[in-house]
N, C-alpha and C positions, 0 to 999 in steps of 0.2 A: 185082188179086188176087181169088180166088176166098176160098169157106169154108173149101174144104181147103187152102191156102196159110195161110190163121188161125190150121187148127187145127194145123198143122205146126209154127207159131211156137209155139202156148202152149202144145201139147206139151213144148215144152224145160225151161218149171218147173212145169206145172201136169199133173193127171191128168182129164182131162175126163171129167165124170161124166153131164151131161146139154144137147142143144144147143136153141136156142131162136133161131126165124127170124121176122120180122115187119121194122118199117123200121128195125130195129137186130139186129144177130146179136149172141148171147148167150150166155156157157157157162158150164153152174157146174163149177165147178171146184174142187182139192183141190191145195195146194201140195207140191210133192216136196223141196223145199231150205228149209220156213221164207218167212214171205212176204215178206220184203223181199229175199234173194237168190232165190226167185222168180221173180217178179215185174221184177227187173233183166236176167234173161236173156231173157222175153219182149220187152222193151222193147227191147233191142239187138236181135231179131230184127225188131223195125217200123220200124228206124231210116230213110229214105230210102225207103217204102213208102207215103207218104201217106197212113197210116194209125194211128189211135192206140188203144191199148187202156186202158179205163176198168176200174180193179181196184174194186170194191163189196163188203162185207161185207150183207148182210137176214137179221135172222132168224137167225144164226149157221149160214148159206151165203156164201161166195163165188162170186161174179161176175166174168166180165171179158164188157166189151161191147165191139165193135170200131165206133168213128165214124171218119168220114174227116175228114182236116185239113182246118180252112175255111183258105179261099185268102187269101192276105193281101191286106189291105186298101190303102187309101190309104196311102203309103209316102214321107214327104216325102221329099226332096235330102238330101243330107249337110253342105251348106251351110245347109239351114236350122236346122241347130245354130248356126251360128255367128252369122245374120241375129238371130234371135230373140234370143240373149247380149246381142249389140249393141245393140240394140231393148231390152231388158231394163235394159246396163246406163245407158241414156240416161236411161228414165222412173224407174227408182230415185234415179241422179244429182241429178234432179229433182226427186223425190219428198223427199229430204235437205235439198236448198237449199230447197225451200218450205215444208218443214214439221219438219224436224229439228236444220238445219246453220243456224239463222237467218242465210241468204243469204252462208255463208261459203263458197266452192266447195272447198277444201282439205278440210275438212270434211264435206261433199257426196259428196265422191268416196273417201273414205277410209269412208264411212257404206255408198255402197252398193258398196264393194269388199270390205267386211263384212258383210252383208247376202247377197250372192249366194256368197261362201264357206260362210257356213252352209249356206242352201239347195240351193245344186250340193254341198255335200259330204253333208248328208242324200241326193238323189237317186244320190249317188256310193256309195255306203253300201248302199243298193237294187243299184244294177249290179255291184258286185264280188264279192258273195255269188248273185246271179242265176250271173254267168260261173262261179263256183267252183261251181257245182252245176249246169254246165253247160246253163244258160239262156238261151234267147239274148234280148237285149236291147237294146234303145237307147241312146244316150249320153241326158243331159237334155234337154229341150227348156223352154228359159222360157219363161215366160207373161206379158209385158210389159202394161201398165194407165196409161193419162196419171194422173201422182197429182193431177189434181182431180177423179178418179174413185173410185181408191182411195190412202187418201197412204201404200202402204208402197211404192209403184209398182211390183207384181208379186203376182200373186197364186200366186208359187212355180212349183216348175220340176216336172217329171213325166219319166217314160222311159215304156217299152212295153213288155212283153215278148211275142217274137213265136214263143214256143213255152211248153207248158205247164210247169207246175213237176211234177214226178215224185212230189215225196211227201211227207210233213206235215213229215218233219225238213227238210226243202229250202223247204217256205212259210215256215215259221216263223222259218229264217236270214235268207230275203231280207226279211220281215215287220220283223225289228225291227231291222235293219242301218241302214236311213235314221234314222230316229228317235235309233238310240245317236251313230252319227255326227255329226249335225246338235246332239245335245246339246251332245257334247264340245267340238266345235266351239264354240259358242254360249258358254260358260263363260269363256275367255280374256279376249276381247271385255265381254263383261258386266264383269270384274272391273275390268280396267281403267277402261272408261266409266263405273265408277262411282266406281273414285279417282280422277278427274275431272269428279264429277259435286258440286252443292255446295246440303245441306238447307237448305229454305227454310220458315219458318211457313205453314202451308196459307192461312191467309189473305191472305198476299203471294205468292201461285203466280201467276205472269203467264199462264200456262196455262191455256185452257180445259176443258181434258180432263185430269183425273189417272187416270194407268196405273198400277193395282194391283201386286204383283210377286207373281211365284210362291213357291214354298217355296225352289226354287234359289235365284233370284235373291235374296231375302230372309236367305237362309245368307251368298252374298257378301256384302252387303252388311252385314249385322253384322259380317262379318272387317275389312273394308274403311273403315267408317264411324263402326262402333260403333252404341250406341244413339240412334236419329234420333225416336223417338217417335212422335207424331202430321204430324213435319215432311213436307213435300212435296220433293219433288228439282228442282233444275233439270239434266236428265240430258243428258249427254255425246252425240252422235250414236251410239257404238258402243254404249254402253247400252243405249240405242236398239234397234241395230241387232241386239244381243241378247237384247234382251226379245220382237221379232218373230219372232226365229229359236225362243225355247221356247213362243212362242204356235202358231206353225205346226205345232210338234213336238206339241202336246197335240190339235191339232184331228187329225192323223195318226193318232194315236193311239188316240182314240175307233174301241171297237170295234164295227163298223157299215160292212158289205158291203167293198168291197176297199180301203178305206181301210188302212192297216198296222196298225191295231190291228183290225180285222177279220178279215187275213188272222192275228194270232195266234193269235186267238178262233178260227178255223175251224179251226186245225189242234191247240188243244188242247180243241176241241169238236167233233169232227166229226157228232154227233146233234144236240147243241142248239143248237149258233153262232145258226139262225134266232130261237130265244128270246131269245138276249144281245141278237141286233142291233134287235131291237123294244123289247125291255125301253129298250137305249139310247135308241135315238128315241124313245121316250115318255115319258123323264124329259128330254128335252132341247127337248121342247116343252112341261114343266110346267117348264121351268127360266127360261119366257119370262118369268115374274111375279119374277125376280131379275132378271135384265139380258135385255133383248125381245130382244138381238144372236144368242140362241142358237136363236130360232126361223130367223131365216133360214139360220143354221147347218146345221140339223135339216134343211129345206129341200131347201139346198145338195148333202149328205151322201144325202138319199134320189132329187135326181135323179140323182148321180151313180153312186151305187149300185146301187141297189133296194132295199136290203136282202139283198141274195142273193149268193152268193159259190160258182164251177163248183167250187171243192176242186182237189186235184190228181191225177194220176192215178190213183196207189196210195195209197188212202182207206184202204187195210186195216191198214198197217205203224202197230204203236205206235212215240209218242215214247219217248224213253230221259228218263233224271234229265236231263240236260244241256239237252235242248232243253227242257224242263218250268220250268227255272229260269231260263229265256230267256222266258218267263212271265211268270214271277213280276220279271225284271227291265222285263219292260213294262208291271205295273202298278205298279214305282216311278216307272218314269220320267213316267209318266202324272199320279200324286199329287204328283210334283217340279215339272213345266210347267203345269199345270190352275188357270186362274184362273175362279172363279165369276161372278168381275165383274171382266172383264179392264179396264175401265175405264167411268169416272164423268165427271159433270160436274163442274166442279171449285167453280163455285156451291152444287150441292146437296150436295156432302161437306162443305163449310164448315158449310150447314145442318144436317146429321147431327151434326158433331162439337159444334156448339153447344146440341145437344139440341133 
């Protein structure tokens, strides 16, 4: 495609006012329908053109810059969904029986059959609001871990998506869709695992490690238990298996580059998101002098990231009320999963409680 082929597309919603050529073409432009229908008409004009147009607000100008699709990348088999599940559900299995399910396999396999619901239904959560906003995307892919490396034996499952998100109401639905999902999920399990689960004196915890509980979990558990006090749990595998599932949902959630509390952050900050996602990282590596586990968090979170987040295509369309409270529903769920000290030595809590 040529410029005049460009300008013939965004001609359809836009009135081009001025053109700008360098190693990106550029045109500011003035919408004729409102920019979100627009904006939709140019975008059906580039559909199947290897080309995509970048909608920009500067200065109270609009922009559309036309880049070309990068070519896709390494693209595994279709089978490797299912190698990896399997790979997956093996080192969880395992991860149960050596450190959850004290060597009971029934329990083992019921641990990480719960375990990977939560987590493929969080990543499931991400692809069904991706497809409905016409995105294209990957099924999950796990991430399998021997548990004498990590004992949840999985450091969670991921998809792809191999075309851009369109527009902040579209980031913000795939944004918090894993997260809500993977909550809900996680709730059943916890509740049960822990009327199943049976409070012990902190100082008789045969445990080396006491795991904190969230606000969620914490709500169950008073339905369920009553008032436990200072006691310690001996928890059930699924408890377990759902205290990991709202641990993963919190670290998700921190908003910081494409993590999904990132992508809500960007799309209901499209100026500042870069201040949120630093401000985060910097309280998350003053967060090391509470529990040292969040520096390599922090770590984790800026190689994955950068801190920096492309946005989506039409940067210019505001959210409505609806996606704005889709916001405000992911900083509950944030302050429901968010443990400051998701877990302790179970030695030095003793010495804490004893003064």
């Amino acid at each position: 495609m040529n410029d005049l082929d460009f300008e013939e597309l965004i001609a359809r919603g836009f009135i081009i006012k001025a053109r700008y050529f360098g190693k990106l073409i550029s045109y500011e432009v003035e919408p004729l329908f409102g920019h979100e229908r627009s904006f939709e008409l140019v975008l059906q004009g580039f559909e199947g053109s290897g080309y995509y147009p970048l909608y920009r607000e500067k200065n109270g100008r609009y922009f559309i810059t036309v880049v070309k699709r990068n070519k896709r990348g390494f693209s595994p088999p279709e089978w490797a969904h299912v190698l990896l599940f399997l790979a997956t559900l093996v080192t969880v299995t395992l991860a149960g029986y050596i450190w959850w399910a004290d060597g009971d396999i029934y329990l083992s396999v019921l641990f990480a059959a719960s375990l990977m619901l939560i987590l493929g239904g969080h990543e499931l959560g991400h692809y069904l609001a991706a497809r409905r906003r016409n995105v294209a995307a990957t099924l999950p892919f796990f991430i399998p871990v021997p548990p004498n490396i990590f004992p949840f034996g999985t450091m969670g499952a991921v998809i792809t998506m191999r075309s851009p998100i369109p527009d902040r109401k579209a980031l913000m639905e795939v944004g918090i869709a894993g997260p809500a999902m993977g909550f809900l999920l996680a709730l059943p399990f916890i509740a049960y695992g822990l009327m199943h689960s049976t409070p012990v004196p902190i100082e008789e915890a045969k445990d080396e490690i006491t795991f904190f509980m969230p606000l969620a979990m914490q709500a169950i558990a008073k339905l369920v238990l009553g008032d436990i006090g200072e006691a310690s749990l001996d928890a059930h595998p699924l408890a377990m298996a759902g205290w990991i599932g709202l641990f993963v949902t919190s670290l998700n959630l921190l908003p910081m580059g494409q993590l999904d509390g990132g992508h809500v952050v960007r799309a209901l900050f499209p100026r500042r998101y870069r201040a949120v996602y630093r401000g985060v990282f910097v309280l998350l590596l003053l967060s090391f002098v509470v529990w040292p586990g969040w520096l390599f968090w922090a770590v984790v979170a800026y190689i994955i990231t950068r801190l920096e987040h492309p946005g989506p295509l039409n940067d210019v369309s505001p959210l409505d009320t609806k996606r704005k409270l889709l916001g405000v529903l992911m900083l509950l769920l944030l302050i429901l999963t968010f443990m400051p000290v998701p877990f302790i030595s179970t030695e030095l809590l003793v010495e804490i409680y004893r003064g």
